[in-house]
N, C-alpha and C positions, 0 to 999 in steps of 0.2 A: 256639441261634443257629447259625446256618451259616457257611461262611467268605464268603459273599458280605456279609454281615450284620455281619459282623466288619469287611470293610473297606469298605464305608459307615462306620460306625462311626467306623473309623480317619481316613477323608478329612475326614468331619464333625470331629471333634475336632482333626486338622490344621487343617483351614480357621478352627476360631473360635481357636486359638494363634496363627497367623499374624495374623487379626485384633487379638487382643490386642495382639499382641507391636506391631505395627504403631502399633496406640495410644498403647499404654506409650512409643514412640521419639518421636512428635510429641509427647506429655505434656513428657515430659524436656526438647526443644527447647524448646516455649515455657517451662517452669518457668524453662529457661537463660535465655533471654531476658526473662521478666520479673523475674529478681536482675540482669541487667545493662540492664535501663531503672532498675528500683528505685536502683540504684547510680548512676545518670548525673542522677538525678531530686533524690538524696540531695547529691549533689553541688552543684548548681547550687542547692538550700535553702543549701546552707550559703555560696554566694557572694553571694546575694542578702543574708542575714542579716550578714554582713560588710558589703556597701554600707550597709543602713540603721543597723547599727550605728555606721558610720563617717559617716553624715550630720546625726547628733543633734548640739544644740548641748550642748557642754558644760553642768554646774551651774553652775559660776562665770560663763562668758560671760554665758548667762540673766539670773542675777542681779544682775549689770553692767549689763546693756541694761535692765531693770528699774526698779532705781534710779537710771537715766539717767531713762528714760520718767520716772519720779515727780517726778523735781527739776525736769522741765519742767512738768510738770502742778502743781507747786507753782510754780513764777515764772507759771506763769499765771493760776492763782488769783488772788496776791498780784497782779500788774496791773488785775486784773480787779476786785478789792478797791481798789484802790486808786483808780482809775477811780469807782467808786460814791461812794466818799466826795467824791472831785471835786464830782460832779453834786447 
């Protein structure tokens, strides 16, 4: 090889490090920015899950309203029963 040979060589192998390296610094940017989307994403799951957590009816209310519902649907029956024997 010659020393002309040698540095082609050299420029060559400069040039694809500085390509690398170029790479590798945008990599690292986005990697950074996608742990702080991830994190802003992770976030807002967890406030969302707090709202619908905090919008369910309770078990007890449920089953309050429930056997409200039923005792009416029983006085209707029993009207409605009672009505027939009328007729």
């Amino acid at each position: 090889m010659t020393f002309e040979g040698v540095d082609v060589f050299d420029w060559l192998l400069g040039a694809v490090i500085a390509v690398v390296s170029a790479m590798w610094t945008m990599l690292r940017g986005e990697r950074k920015a996608a742990k702080e989307d991830h994190s802003k994403l992770a976030e807002r799951v967890s406030q969302i899950e707090l709202t619908v957590a905090g919008n369910y009816v309770p078990r007890e209310e449920y089953n309050e309203n429930f056997r409200e519902l039923k005792r009416s649907l029983e006085r209707i029956e029993e009207k409605l029963g009672s009505k027939a024997d009328k007729d």
